[in-house]
C-alpha positions in Angstrom: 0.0 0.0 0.0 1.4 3.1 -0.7 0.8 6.1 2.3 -2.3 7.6 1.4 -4.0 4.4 2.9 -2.6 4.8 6.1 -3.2 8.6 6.3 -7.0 8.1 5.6 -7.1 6.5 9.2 -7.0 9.8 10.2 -9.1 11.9 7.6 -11.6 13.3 9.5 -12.0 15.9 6.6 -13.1 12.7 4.2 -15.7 10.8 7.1 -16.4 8.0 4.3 -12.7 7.4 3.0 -11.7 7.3 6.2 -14.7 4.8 8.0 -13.8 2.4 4.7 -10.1 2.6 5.6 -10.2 1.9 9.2 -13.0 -1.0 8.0 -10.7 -2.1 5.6 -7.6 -2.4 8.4 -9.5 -3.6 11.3 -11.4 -6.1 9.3 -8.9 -7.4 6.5 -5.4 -6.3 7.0 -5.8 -6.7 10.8 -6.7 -10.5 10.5 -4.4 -11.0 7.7 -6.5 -11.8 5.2 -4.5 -9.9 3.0 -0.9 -10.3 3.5 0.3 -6.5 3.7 3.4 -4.4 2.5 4.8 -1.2 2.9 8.1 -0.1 0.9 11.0 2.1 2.3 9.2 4.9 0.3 6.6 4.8 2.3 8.1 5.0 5.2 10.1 7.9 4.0 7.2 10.0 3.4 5.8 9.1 6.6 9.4 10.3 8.3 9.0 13.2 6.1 5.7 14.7 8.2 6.3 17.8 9.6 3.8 17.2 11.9 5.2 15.0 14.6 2.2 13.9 16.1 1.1 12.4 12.7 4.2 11.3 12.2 4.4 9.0 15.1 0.3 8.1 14.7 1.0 7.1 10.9 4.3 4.9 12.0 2.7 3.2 15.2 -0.2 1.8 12.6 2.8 0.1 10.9 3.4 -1.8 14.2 -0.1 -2.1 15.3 -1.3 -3.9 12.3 0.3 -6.9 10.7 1.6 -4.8 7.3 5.3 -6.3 6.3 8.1 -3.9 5.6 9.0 -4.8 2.2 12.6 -5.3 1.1 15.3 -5.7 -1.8 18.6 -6.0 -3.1 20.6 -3.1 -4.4 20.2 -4.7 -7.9 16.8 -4.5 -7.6 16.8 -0.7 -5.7 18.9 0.2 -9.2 15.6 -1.7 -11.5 13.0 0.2 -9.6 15.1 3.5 -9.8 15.1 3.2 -13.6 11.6 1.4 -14.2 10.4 4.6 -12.0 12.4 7.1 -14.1 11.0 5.6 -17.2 7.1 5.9 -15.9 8.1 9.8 -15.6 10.5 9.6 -19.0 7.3 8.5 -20.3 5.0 10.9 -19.3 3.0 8.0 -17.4 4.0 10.0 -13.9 4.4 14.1 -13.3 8.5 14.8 -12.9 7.5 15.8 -9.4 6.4 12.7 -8.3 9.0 10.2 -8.2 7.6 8.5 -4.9 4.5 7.8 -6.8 6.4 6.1 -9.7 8.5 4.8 -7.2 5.4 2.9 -5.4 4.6 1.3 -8.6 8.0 0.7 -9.9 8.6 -1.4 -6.2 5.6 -3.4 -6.5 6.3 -4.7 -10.3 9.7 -5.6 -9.8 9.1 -7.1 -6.5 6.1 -9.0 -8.4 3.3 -7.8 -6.1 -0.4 -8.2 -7.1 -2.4 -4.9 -5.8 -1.0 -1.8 -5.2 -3.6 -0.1 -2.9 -4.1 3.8 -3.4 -6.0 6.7 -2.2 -4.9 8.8 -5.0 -6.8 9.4 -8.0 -4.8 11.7 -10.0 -1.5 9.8 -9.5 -2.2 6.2 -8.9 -6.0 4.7 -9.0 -7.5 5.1 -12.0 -8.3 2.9 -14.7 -6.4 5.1 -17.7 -3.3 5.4 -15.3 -3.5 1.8 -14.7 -3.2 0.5 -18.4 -0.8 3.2 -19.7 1.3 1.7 -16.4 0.8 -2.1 -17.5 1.3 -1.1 -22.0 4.8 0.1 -20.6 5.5 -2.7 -18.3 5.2 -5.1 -21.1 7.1 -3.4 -23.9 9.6 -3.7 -21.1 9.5 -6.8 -20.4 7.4 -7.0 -17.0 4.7 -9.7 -17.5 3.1 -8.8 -14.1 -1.0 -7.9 -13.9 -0.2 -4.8 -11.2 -3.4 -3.9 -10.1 -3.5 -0.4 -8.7 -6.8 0.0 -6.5 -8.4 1.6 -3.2 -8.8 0.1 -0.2 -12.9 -0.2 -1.2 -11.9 -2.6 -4.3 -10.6 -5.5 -1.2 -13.3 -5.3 1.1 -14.6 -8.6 0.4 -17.3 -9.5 2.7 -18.6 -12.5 1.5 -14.4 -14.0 1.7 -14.1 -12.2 5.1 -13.6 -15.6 7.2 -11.1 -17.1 5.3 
């Protein structure tokens, strides 16, 4: 998941995001249901907050729930580097948003299935999504990334699994 999810814990600007977010942790990342990742980036961004107390509520839901800190090699830190650059070479992703292409760029070469997103513009949408997966083809990456919100897991009917 990239950090928007986490952040819409505490969106009490957004009441709906934020009541399917903390459904979507208590009642399917929280059980494990879904095996959950953060990357480096993330965690970055979160150390990034100016404000502390965010800061520290956005990292202690990394501990309180069961969400892996995901990892690689320097060969592979030097693959999503340049699969990132390419996403923003290609116009996919703004210039100013490397961590965005960067999200993506970790979960393709690390072979993950969903990237989960809050953001629209950058990340969740259906035109984004297939101009992402055209380019990781021609490149090579024969992985179905699927780039969704936290609404798109809640799976009720699978929630006892």
């Amino acid at each position: 998941m990239d950090t928007s999810v986490p952040n819409f814990l505490f969106a009490d600007d957004s009441p709906e995001k934020m009541e399917i977010t903390v459904d979507f942790f208590e009642n399917f990342v929280k059980p494990g249901i879904y095996e959950s990742f953060v990357s480096p980036v993330v965690i970055a961004e979160i150390e990034d907050t100016n404000n502390y107390q965010k800061r520290v509520e956005l990292l202690g839901i990394i501990e309180k729930y069961p969400i892996n800190l995901l990892e690689y090699s320097d060969a592979e830190a030097v693959e999503i580097q340049e699969l990132a650059e390419k996403y923003i070479e290609m116009k996919i992703i703004p210039v100013k948003k490397l961590a965005v292409a960067l999200h993506i760029a970790i979960c393709v070469v690390k072979g993950m299935d969903y990237l989960v997103s809050w953001n629209y513009k950058h990340l969740a949408n259906v035109n984004r999504e297939h101009k992402i997966k055209i380019l990781n083809w021609e490149l090579g990456y024969r992985i179905d990334l699927r780039i969704i919100t936290p609404i798109e897991l809640v799976d009720y009917e699978n929630e006892n699994i």
